[in-house]
C-alpha positions in Angstrom: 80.5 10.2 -10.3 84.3 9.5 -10.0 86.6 10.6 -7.3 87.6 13.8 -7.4 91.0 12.3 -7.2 90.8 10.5 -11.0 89.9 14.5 -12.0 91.8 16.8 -13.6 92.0 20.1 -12.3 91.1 23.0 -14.4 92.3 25.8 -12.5 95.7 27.2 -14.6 93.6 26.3 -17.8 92.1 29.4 -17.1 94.5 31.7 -17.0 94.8 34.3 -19.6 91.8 33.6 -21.1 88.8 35.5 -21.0 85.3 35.7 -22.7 84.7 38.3 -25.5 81.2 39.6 -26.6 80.3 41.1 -29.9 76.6 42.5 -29.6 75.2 43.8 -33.1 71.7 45.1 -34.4 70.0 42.1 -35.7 67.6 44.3 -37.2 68.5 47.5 -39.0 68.4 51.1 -37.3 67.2 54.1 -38.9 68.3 57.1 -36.6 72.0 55.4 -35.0 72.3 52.9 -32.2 72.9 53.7 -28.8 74.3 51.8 -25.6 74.1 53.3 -22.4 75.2 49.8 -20.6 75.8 46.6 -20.4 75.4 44.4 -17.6 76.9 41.2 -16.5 75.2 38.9 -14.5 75.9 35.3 -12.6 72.4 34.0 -13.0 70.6 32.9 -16.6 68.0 35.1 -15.4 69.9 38.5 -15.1 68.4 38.3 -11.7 70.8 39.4 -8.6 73.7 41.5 -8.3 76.0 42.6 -11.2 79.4 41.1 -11.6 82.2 43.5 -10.4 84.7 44.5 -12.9 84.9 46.9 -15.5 84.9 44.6 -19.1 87.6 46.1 -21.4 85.8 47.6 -24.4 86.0 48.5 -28.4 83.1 49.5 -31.4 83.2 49.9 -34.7 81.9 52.6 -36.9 82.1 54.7 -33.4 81.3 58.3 -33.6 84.8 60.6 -33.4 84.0 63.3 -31.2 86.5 62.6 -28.5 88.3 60.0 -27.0 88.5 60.4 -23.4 86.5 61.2 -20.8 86.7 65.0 -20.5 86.1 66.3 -23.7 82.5 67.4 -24.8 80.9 68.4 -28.2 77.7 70.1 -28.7 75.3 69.1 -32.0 72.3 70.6 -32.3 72.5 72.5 -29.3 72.5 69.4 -27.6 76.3 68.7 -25.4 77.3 65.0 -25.3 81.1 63.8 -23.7 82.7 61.2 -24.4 80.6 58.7 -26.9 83.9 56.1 -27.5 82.5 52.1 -26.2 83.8 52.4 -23.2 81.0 54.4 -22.2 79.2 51.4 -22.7 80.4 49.4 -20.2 81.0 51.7 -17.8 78.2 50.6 -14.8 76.8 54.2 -15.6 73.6 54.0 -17.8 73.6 58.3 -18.1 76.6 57.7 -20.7 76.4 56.2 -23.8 78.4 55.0 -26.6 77.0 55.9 -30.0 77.1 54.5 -33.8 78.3 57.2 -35.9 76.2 55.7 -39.0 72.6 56.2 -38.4 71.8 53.2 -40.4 73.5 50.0 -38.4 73.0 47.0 -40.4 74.0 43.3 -38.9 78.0 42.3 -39.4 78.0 40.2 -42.6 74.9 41.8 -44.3 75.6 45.2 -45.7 79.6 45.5 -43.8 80.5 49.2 -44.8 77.0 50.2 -42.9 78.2 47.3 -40.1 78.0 47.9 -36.4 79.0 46.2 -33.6 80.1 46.5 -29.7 83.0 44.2 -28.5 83.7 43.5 -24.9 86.2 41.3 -23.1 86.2 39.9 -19.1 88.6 37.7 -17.6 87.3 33.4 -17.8 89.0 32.6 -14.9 87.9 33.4 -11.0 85.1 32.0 -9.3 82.0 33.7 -10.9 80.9 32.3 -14.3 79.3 35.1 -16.9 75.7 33.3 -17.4 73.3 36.5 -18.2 74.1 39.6 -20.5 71.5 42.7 -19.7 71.8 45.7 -22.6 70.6 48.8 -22.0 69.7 51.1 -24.9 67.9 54.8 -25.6 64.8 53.2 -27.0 64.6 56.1 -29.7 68.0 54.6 -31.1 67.6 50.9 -30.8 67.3 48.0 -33.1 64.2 45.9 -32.6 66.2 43.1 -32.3 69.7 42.2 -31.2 72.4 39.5 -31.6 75.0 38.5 -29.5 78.2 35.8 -30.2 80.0 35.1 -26.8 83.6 33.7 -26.9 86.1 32.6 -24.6 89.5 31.7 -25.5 88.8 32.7 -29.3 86.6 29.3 -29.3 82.8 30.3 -30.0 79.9 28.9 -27.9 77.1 28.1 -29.1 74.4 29.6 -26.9 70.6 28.5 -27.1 68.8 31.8 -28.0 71.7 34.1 -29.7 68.7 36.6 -31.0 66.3 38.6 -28.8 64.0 41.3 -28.9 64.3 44.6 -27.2 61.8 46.0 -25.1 59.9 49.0 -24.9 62.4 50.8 -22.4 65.2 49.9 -24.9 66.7 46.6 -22.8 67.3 43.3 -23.7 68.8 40.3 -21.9 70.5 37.8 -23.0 70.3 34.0 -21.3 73.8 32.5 -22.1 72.3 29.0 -21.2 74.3 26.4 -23.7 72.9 22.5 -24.0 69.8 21.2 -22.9 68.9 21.2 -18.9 68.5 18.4 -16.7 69.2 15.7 -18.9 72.8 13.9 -19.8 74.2 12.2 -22.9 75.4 9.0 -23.2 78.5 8.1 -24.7 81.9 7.3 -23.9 84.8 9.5 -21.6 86.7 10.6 -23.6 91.1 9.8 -23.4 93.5 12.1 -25.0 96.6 10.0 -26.3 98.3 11.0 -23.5 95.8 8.9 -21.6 94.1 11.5 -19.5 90.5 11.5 -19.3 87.4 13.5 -20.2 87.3 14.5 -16.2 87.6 17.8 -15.0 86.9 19.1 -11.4 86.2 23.4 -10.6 84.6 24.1 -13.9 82.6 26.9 -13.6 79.6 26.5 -15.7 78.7 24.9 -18.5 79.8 27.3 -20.9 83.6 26.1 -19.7 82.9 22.9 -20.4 81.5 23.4 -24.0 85.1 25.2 -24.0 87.1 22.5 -22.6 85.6 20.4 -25.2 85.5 22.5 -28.1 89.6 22.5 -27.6 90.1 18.7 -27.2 87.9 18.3 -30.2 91.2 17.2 -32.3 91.3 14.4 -29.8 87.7 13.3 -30.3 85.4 15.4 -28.2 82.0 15.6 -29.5 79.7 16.1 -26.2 79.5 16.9 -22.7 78.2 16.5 -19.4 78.2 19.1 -16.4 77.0 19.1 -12.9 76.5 21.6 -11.4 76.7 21.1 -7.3 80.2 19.4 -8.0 81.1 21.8 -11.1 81.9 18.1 -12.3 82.9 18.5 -16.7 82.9 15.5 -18.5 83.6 15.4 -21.8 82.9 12.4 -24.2 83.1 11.3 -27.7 79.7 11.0 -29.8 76.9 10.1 -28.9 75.9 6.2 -28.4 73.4 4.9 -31.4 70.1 3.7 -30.6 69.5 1.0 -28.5 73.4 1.6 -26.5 72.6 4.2 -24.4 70.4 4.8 -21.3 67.1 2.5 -22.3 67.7 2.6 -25.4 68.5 6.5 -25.9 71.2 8.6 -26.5 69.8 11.1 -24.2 68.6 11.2 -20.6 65.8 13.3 -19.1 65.3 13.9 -15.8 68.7 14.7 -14.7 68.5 17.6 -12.0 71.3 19.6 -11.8 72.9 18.1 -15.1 73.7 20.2 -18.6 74.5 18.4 -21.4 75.3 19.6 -25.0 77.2 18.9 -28.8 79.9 21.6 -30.2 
């Protein structure tokens, strides 16, 4: 690796920018979709303790009973209070945000019968968003969900965007981007003001994809992260055959290292 010196530090890229989720039914539901929580985690796993922080929250086709936190309505003798998406994301799986359509259909497919949760957390700090963990009423869940995941406005491209839910009515989401342990070869990239594809304090490899996602005017095509370092290199396209490491254009083998295309 290079000296930490001949890195750029990423530090005030960071600030004011922030990740944003949309979760949607993959799948359609047949009696309304509800989300009691969501969950943010620091391992791909979900494994651990939640991040702090209470993620700023919106839905559509959200069920107008009330809008803040003390009013109540009762529906078939049943009381419920305060159904708007913040109750989603509130750390409190007793509440619950609600679809007011009982059939939710994906964004894109049928969109007047749409529905969809939106959430936004600050990118910058020291703890990297790498697991989502929904929590549903299994009676009102789709069988499967989808979520996109953001940050800066730039999509990322994560490796399984679909999952089931489970029996309880929960489904996690591994944010992983790239491949795992391996590294592509190709050449550091260098902006025309002449600074290079190295970047020092990026927090996982979901910053990196972002970092080159936004130099991808200037040539960016791939990228390398290591982890122990939190060591972002991005790089132009990959070598052909036969230039890069025996004869590849990719690496196995390489603990520790994510690498990955936008």
């Amino acid at each position: 690796l290079e000296s930490r010196s001949d890195m750029a530090a990423s530090d005030s890229i960071w600030q004011d920018i922030h990740y944003t989720f949309k979760l949607y039914p993959n799948s359609t539901t047949e009696y309304g979709w509800r989300v009691n929580d969501v969950q943010l985690y620091s391992t791909l796993d979900c494994s651990g303790a939640e991040i702090a922080g209470t993620p700023t929250a919106t839905a559509s086709k959200e069920y107008p009973w009330c809008t803040d936190s003390t009013c109540t309505t009762t529906v078939d003798g049943l009381t419920h209070t305060a159904v708007d998406a913040s109750k989603a994301v509130d750390a409190q799986a007793a509440s619950y945000w609600m679809s007011k359509l009982l059939r939710c259909n994906r964004p894109g497919d049928l969109a007047p019968e749409s529905c969809s949760v939106e959430w936004t957390v600050p990118a910058s700090g020291a703890t990297a968003v790498q697991c989502v963990r929904v929590v549903q009423d299994p009676r009102h869940a789709p069988a499967t969900l989808g979520l996109e995941m953001h940050i800066g406005g730039q999509e990322i491209r994560m490796a399984t965007p679909i999952v089931a839910t489970g029996v309880d009515g929960s489904a996690s989401f591994s944010l992983g981007v790239g491949e795992a342990d391996t590294k592509i070869f190709a050449e550091i990239l260098v902006t025309p003001s002449q600074q290079t594809g190295n970047y020092r304090d990026v927090e996982s490899p979901q910053h990196c994809y972002y970092l080159c996602a936004i130099h991808a005017q200037e040539g960016c095509r791939t990228f390398n992260y290591y982890a122990p370092t939190k060591h972002c290199i991005l790089q132009t396209d990959r070598f052909v055959k036969y230039q890069g490491y025996y004869g590849q254009s990719v690496g196995v083998g390489f603990r520790d290292w994510t690498s990955g295309d936008i």
